[in-house]
N, C-alpha and C positions, 0 to 999 in steps of 0.2 A: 523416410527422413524424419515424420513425427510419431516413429513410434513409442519411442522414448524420448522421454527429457535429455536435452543438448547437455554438454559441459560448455561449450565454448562460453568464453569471456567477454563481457561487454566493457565496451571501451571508459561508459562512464564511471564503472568502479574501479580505476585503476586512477590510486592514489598520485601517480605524477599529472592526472589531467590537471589542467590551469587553472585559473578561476575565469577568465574569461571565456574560455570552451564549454565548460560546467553552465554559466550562465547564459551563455546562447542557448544551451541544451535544456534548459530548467524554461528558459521564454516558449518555445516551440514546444515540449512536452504541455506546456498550460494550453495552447491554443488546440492541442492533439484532444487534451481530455477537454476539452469544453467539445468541441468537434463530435468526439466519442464518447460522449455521454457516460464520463468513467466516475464522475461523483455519486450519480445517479441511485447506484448497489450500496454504496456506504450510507445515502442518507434514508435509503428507505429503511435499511437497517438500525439505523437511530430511532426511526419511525416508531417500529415495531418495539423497541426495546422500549422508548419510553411509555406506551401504549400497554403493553405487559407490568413492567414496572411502576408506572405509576411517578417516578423519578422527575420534581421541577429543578433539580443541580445535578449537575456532572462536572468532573473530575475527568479530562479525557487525553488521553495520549495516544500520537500518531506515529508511528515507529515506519523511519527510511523517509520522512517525510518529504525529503530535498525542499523545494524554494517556499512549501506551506501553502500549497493554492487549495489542498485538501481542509486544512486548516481554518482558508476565509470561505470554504463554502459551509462548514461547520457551524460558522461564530453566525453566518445567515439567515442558515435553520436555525438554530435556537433563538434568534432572535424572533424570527418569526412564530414557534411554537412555544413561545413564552418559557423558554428552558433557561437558566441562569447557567452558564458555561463556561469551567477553567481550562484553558486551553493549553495543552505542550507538544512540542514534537522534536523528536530526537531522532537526528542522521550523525554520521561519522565522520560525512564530508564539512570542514569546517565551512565552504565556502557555502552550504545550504542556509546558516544560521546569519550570515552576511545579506543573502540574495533576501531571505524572507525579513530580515529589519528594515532592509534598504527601500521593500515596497511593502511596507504596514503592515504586515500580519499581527493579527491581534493573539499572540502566544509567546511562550516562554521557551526557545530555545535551546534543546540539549546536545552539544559536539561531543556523543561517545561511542565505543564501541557496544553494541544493547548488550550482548552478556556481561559488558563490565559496567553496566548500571548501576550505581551505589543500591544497595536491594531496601533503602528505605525508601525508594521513587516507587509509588504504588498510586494506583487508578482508579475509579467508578467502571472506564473502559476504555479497552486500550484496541486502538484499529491499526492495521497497515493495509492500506492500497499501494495496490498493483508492486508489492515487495518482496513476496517470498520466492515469488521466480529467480531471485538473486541468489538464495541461499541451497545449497545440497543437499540430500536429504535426512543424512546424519545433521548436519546444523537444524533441518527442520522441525526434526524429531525434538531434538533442546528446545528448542523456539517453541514450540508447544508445548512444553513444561513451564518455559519461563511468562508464556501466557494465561496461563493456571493460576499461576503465583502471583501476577502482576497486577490483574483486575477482579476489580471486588462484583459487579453486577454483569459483568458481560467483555467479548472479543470477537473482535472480527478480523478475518482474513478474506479481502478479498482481491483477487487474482487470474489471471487471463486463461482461458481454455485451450489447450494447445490443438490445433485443427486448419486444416488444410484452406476454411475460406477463409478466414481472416487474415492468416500467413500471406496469402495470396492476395488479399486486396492494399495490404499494408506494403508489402514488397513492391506494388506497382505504383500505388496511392503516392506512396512516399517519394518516390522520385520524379514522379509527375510535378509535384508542388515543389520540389527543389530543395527538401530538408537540408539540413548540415549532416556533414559525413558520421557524424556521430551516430544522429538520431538516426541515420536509414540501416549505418550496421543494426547500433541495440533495436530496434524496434521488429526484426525478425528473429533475431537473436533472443529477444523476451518472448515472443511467443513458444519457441523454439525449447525454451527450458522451464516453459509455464507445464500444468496437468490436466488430464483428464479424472471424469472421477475417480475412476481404480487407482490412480496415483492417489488421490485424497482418501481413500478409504485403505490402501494398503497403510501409507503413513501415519494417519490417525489410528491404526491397530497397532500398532511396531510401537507409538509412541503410551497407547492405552486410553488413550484421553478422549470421549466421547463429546461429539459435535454434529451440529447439521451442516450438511453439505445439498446446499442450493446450487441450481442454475439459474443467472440472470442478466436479462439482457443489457449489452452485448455483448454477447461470448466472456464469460465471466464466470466463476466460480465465488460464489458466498459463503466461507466455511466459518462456524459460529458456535459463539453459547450466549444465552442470553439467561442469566437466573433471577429469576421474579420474588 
Protein backbone atom coordinates (compact mmCIF):
# COMPACT_ATOMS: atom_id res chain seq x y z
CA UNK A 1 0.00 0.00 0.00
CA UNK A 2 3.09 2.45 0.73
CA UNK A 3 5.20 1.64 -1.97
CA UNK A 4 4.36 4.50 -3.82
CA UNK A 5 3.04 7.81 -3.33
CA UNK A 6 -1.05 7.72 -3.15
CA UNK A 7 -2.85 10.14 -5.67
CA UNK A 8 -5.91 10.14 -3.68
CA UNK A 9 -7.29 13.52 -2.77
CA UNK A 10 -7.47 15.14 0.44
CA UNK A 11 -10.45 16.57 1.51
CA UNK A 12 -8.92 19.86 2.81
CA UNK A 13 -7.78 20.90 -0.71
CA UNK A 14 -10.81 20.86 -2.27
CA UNK A 15 -11.86 24.43 -3.03
CA UNK A 16 -15.65 23.88 -2.01
CA UNK A 17 -14.52 23.10 1.61
CA UNK A 18 -16.22 25.86 3.96
CA UNK A 19 -14.57 28.21 6.06
CA UNK A 20 -15.85 26.67 8.96
CA UNK A 21 -14.61 23.11 8.25
CA UNK A 22 -11.17 24.61 7.07
CA UNK A 23 -11.11 26.25 10.52
CA UNK A 24 -11.93 23.22 12.79
CA UNK A 25 -9.29 21.51 10.51
CA UNK A 26 -6.52 24.36 11.02
CA UNK A 27 -7.43 24.27 15.23
CA UNK A 28 -6.77 20.33 15.44
CA UNK A 29 -3.83 20.30 12.97
CA UNK A 30 -2.22 23.10 15.55
CA UNK A 31 -2.78 20.84 18.51
CA UNK A 32 -1.45 17.66 16.16
CA UNK A 33 2.01 19.61 15.44
CA UNK A 34 2.48 20.94 18.90
CA UNK A 35 1.67 16.96 19.92
CA UNK A 36 4.12 15.98 17.00
CA UNK A 37 6.68 17.99 17.38
CA UNK A 38 6.43 19.18 13.61
CA UNK A 39 8.01 22.66 14.21
CA UNK A 40 10.82 21.15 15.60
CA UNK A 41 12.77 20.27 11.77
CA UNK A 42 12.10 23.69 10.63
CA UNK A 43 13.60 25.50 13.47
CA UNK A 44 16.45 23.59 13.87
CA UNK A 45 17.00 24.39 10.37
CA UNK A 46 16.91 28.15 11.01
CA UNK A 47 19.45 27.02 13.58
CA UNK A 48 21.73 25.94 11.47
CA UNK A 49 21.29 28.48 8.67
CA UNK A 50 21.82 31.31 10.72
CA UNK A 51 24.91 29.70 12.47
CA UNK A 52 26.50 29.06 8.82
CA UNK A 53 25.29 32.28 7.71
CA UNK A 54 25.91 34.52 10.09
CA UNK A 55 22.41 36.33 9.13
CA UNK A 56 20.77 38.83 12.20
CA UNK A 57 17.60 39.64 9.48
CA UNK A 58 15.51 37.60 7.39
CA UNK A 59 13.18 37.94 4.96
CA UNK A 60 11.21 34.71 5.29
CA UNK A 61 8.28 32.96 3.42
CA UNK A 62 6.21 29.99 4.48
CA UNK A 63 4.51 28.63 1.42
CA UNK A 64 0.88 26.37 2.20
CA UNK A 65 1.22 27.92 5.31
CA UNK A 66 -2.80 27.46 6.15
CA UNK A 67 -3.76 29.26 9.80
CA UNK A 68 0.28 30.49 10.34
CA UNK A 69 1.11 28.41 13.68
CA UNK A 70 4.42 27.73 11.75
CA UNK A 71 4.75 31.41 11.42
CA UNK A 72 4.26 32.19 15.38
CA UNK A 73 6.81 29.59 16.13
CA UNK A 74 9.19 31.51 13.84
CA UNK A 75 8.52 35.13 15.21
CA UNK A 76 9.49 33.04 18.76
CA UNK A 77 12.70 31.77 17.62
CA UNK A 78 13.95 34.93 16.38
CA UNK A 79 12.95 36.48 19.14
CA UNK A 80 14.74 34.49 21.25
CA UNK A 81 18.07 34.17 19.00
CA UNK A 82 18.13 37.90 18.65
CA UNK A 83 17.13 37.54 14.74
CA UNK A 84 15.20 40.68 13.34
CA UNK A 85 12.32 38.79 11.26
CA UNK A 86 9.97 39.73 8.28
CA UNK A 87 7.53 37.42 8.19
CA UNK A 88 5.00 36.03 5.13
CA UNK A 89 3.09 33.26 4.30
CA UNK A 90 1.16 32.40 1.27
CA UNK A 91 -1.72 29.69 0.84
CA UNK A 92 -4.58 29.68 -1.78
CA UNK A 93 -6.91 28.96 0.57
CA UNK A 94 -8.44 32.42 1.32
CA UNK A 95 -9.87 31.21 4.43
CA UNK A 96 -6.08 30.55 5.88
CA UNK A 97 -5.33 34.40 5.59
CA UNK A 98 -8.58 35.08 7.69
CA UNK A 99 -7.91 32.13 10.38
CA UNK A 100 -4.28 33.46 10.84
CA UNK A 101 -5.43 37.57 11.24
CA UNK A 102 -8.23 36.50 13.44
CA UNK A 103 -5.60 34.93 16.03
CA UNK A 104 -2.47 37.41 15.61
CA UNK A 105 0.02 35.90 13.62
CA UNK A 106 2.62 38.24 13.33
CA UNK A 107 2.94 38.14 9.26
CA UNK A 108 1.89 39.37 6.14
CA UNK A 109 -0.51 37.35 4.35
CA UNK A 110 -0.45 36.05 0.63
CA UNK A 111 -4.02 34.41 -1.06
CA UNK A 112 -2.39 33.05 -4.32
CA UNK A 113 -1.80 30.29 -6.26
CA UNK A 114 2.63 30.02 -5.61
CA UNK A 115 3.31 29.61 -9.25
CA UNK A 116 1.16 32.73 -9.93
CA UNK A 117 3.37 34.62 -7.47
CA UNK A 118 3.94 38.04 -8.81
CA UNK A 119 7.86 36.94 -9.43
CA UNK A 120 9.06 40.10 -7.68
CA UNK A 121 7.94 38.36 -4.25
CA UNK A 122 11.38 37.14 -3.34
CA UNK A 123 13.02 35.95 0.05
CA UNK A 124 16.35 35.51 2.51
CA UNK A 125 14.30 32.04 2.88
CA UNK A 126 11.54 30.42 1.82
CA UNK A 127 10.14 27.10 3.99
CA UNK A 128 7.09 25.00 3.49
CA UNK A 129 6.12 22.45 6.22
CA UNK A 130 4.66 19.47 5.90
CA UNK A 131 3.35 20.77 2.05
CA UNK A 132 4.70 19.09 -0.63
CA UNK A 133 2.89 15.81 -0.06
CA UNK A 134 0.13 17.87 -1.59
CA UNK A 135 1.76 18.51 -4.74
CA UNK A 136 2.72 15.67 -7.76
CA UNK A 137 5.55 15.13 -8.87
CA UNK A 138 5.70 16.98 -12.20
CA UNK A 139 4.28 20.11 -9.84
CA UNK A 140 7.33 19.15 -7.52
CA UNK A 141 9.85 19.24 -9.98
CA UNK A 142 8.47 23.14 -10.87
CA UNK A 143 8.41 23.77 -7.29
CA UNK A 144 12.07 23.22 -7.02
CA UNK A 145 12.88 25.57 -9.56
CA UNK A 146 10.66 27.99 -8.41
CA UNK A 147 12.52 27.61 -5.05
CA UNK A 148 15.84 28.32 -6.65
CA UNK A 149 14.59 31.47 -7.83
CA UNK A 150 12.69 32.51 -4.92
CA UNK A 151 15.33 32.50 -1.89
CA UNK A 152 18.40 34.42 -1.75
CA UNK A 153 20.28 32.43 1.40
CA UNK A 154 18.50 29.24 1.87
CA UNK A 155 14.93 26.67 1.39
CA UNK A 156 13.61 24.23 3.14
CA UNK A 157 11.27 21.37 2.49
CA UNK A 158 10.25 19.69 5.12
CA UNK A 159 7.81 16.74 4.84
CA UNK A 160 6.57 13.47 6.31
CA UNK A 161 8.32 9.91 5.60
CA UNK A 162 5.87 7.65 4.11
CA UNK A 163 6.20 4.33 6.21
CA UNK A 164 4.21 1.80 7.75
CA UNK A 165 4.62 3.09 11.58
CA UNK A 166 3.53 6.26 11.53
CA UNK A 167 0.63 5.39 9.08
CA UNK A 168 -0.28 3.09 11.61
CA UNK A 169 -0.11 4.90 14.75
CA UNK A 170 -2.00 7.90 13.06
CA UNK A 171 -4.85 5.75 11.66
CA UNK A 172 -5.51 4.46 15.29
CA UNK A 173 -4.23 7.62 17.12
CA UNK A 174 -6.60 9.69 15.37
CA UNK A 175 -9.69 8.08 15.96
CA UNK A 176 -9.06 7.30 19.47
CA UNK A 177 -9.10 11.14 20.28
CA UNK A 178 -12.12 11.57 18.03
CA UNK A 179 -10.60 13.99 15.35
CA UNK A 180 -13.13 15.61 12.82
CA UNK A 181 -13.79 13.57 9.73
CA UNK A 182 -11.58 15.57 7.77
CA UNK A 183 -8.51 15.50 9.70
CA UNK A 184 -8.64 11.35 10.12
CA UNK A 185 -9.18 11.09 6.17
CA UNK A 186 -6.06 13.58 5.28
CA UNK A 187 -3.96 12.61 7.96
CA UNK A 188 -3.32 9.03 6.43
CA UNK A 189 -3.85 10.17 3.23
CA UNK A 190 -0.73 12.80 3.84
CA UNK A 191 1.36 10.21 4.75
CA UNK A 192 0.15 8.12 2.04
CA UNK A 193 1.45 10.51 -0.68
CA UNK A 194 4.38 11.80 1.45
CA UNK A 195 8.36 10.03 0.40
CA UNK A 196 10.87 8.00 0.99
CA UNK A 197 14.42 8.95 0.22
CA UNK A 198 14.60 7.47 -3.33
CA UNK A 199 11.49 9.61 -3.98
CA UNK A 200 13.58 12.68 -2.79
CA UNK A 201 16.72 11.73 -4.66
CA UNK A 202 14.80 10.49 -7.83
CA UNK A 203 13.03 14.02 -7.80
CA UNK A 204 15.77 16.22 -7.05
CA UNK A 205 17.82 14.45 -10.29
CA UNK A 206 14.74 14.81 -12.80
CA UNK A 207 14.60 18.39 -11.45
CA UNK A 208 18.86 18.91 -11.45
CA UNK A 209 18.88 20.93 -8.47
CA UNK A 210 21.25 19.72 -5.81
CA UNK A 211 20.05 19.68 -2.04
CA UNK A 212 20.60 17.75 1.29
CA UNK A 213 18.27 15.34 2.12
CA UNK A 214 18.09 14.85 6.00
CA UNK A 215 16.28 12.39 8.29
CA UNK A 216 14.54 13.94 11.25
CA UNK A 217 12.77 13.11 13.93
CA UNK A 218 9.66 12.41 13.66
CA UNK A 219 9.60 10.67 10.70
CA UNK A 220 10.39 13.64 8.70
CA UNK A 221 12.23 14.44 5.68
CA UNK A 222 14.49 17.78 5.69
CA UNK A 223 15.37 18.50 2.05
CA UNK A 224 17.51 21.78 1.94
CA UNK A 225 19.98 24.43 0.68
CA UNK A 226 21.45 26.51 2.78
CA UNK A 227 24.14 29.05 0.99
CA UNK A 228 26.59 30.81 3.32
Amino acid sequence: MLSARSTEDEWMDDAAAGEPEFAAALEELGRINRLTLAFRPVLGWLDRLVQRTGARELSILDVGCGGGQMLTAIEAWARKRGVAVTLAGLDRSPWAARYGEAHGVPARFITADLFALDPAERFDVVLCNLFTHHLRDPELVRFLHWLEARAARGWLISDLHRHWLPWGVVWAGFRLMRYSPMVIHDSTVSIARSFTRADWERVLAEAGVPAEVRWVFPFRWNVGVIRA
